[in-house]
C-alpha positions in Angstrom: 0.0 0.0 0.0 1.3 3.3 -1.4 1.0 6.5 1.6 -1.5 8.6 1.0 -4.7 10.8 2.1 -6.0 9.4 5.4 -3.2 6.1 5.7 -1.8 5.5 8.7 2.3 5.8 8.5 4.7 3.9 10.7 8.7 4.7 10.3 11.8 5.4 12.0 13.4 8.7 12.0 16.7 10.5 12.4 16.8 14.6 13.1 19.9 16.4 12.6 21.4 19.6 12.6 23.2 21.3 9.9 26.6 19.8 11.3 25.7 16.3 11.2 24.7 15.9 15.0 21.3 13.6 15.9 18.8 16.0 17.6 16.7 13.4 18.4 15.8 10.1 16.9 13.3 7.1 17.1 14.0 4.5 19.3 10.4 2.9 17.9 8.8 3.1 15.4 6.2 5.9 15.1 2.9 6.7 13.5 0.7 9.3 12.2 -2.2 10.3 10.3 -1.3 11.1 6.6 -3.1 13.9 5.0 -2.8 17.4 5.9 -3.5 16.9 9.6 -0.5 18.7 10.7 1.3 15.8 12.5 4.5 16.2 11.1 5.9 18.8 9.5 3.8 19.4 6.2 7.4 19.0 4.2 8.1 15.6 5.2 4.6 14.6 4.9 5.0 16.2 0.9 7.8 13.9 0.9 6.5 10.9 2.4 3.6 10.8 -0.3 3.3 8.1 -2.9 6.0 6.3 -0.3 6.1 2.5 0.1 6.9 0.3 3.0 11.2 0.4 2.9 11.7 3.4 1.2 14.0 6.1 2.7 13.2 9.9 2.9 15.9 12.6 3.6 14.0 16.3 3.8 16.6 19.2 4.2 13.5 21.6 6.4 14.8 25.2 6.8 13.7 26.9 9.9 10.6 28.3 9.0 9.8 24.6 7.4 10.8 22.9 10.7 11.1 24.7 14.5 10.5 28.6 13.6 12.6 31.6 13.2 14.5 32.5 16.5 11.8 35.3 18.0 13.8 37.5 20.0 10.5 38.8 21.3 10.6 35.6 23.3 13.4 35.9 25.2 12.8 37.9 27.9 14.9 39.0 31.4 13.1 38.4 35.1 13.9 39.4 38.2 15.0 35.9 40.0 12.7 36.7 42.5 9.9 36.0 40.1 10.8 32.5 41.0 11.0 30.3 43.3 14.7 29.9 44.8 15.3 26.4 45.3 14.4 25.1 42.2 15.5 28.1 40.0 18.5 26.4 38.1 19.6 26.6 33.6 17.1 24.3 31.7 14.1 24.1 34.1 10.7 25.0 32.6 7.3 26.8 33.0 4.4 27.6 30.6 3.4 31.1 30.5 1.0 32.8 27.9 1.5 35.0 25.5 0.2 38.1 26.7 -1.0 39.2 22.8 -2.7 36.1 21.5 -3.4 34.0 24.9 -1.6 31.2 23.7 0.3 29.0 26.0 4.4 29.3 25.8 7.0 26.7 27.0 9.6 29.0 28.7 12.7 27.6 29.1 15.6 29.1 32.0 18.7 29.7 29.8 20.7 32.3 32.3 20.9 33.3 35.8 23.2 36.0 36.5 23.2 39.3 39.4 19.7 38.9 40.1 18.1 37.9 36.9 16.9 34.9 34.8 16.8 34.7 30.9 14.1 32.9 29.8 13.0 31.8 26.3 10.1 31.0 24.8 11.2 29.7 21.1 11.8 26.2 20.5 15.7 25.1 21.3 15.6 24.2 18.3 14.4 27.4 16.6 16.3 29.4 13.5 18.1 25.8 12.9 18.4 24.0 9.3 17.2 20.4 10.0 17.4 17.3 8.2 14.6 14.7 8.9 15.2 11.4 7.4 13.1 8.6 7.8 12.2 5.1 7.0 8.8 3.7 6.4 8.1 0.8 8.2 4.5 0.2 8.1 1.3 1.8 5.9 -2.3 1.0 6.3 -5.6 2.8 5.7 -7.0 4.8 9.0 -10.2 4.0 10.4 -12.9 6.0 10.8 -12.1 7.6 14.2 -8.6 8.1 13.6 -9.9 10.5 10.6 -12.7 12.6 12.2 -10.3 12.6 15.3 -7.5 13.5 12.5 -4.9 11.7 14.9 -3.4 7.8 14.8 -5.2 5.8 17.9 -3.8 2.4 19.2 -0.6 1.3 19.2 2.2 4.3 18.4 -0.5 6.5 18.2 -2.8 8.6 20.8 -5.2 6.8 23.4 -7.9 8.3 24.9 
């Protein structure tokens, strides 16, 4: 079975950066929903399309294809006492919201220095070139629920 709209897509994946190191890759196999659904990044999916069970993708995604544009809007300076002492340390996180659009931000602790905390809202991953690669290990057609739901259900996909 050949992927395409509303087929359920298992593979294994590789993320790198523009020098070659892993980002992050797939220990298991994982699935999504083929078809516009905006489960993986709509450049891979183009790629992935007309794909068979074995065959190998590489995508080259540049930022604004992949993780963003580095917003320097989000990266803000706090007074440390905004926080709470013993657990302020680099790396820890808290949601905030975007005081414009209400939306919910994942604020990450990059600095603590004389009294303050830089914190930053963009993805760490955000203003990089990527390159997703992946293999297709699986295809099938999506039930029913998995399409009005417009996510994968069961096994490497969502539960409810």
């Amino acid at each position: 079975m050949k992927i395409a709209m509303n087929t359920v897509v298992t593979m294994t994946y590789e993320l790198k950066n523009s020098d070659g190191e892993v980002l992050e890759s797939s220990a298991e196999p994982v699935s999504y929903l083929h078809g516009g659904y905006d489960n993986i990044f709509p450049k891979v999916e183009e790629a992935m399309h007309g794909k068979n069970v074995g065959d190998v993708i590489t995508v080259d995604l540049l930022p604004a294809d992949a993780f963003g544009e580095m917003d320097e809007e989000l990266v803000q300076i706090e007074p440390a006492s905004a926080f709470p002492a013993a657990d302020l340390k680099i790396g820890m996180q808290f949601e905030g919201e975007d005081e414009t659009s209400g939306e919910v931000i994942l604020y990450t602790v990059t600095e603590i220095a004389d009294g303050k905390v830089v914190v930053d809202g963009n993805h760490p991953w955000a203003g990089e070139r990527v390159i997703f690669k992946a293999t297709v290990t699986a295809v099938r057609a999506a039930i029913q629920e998995e399409i009005s739901h417009q996510h994968v259900h069961g096994e490497g996909g969502h539960h409810h």
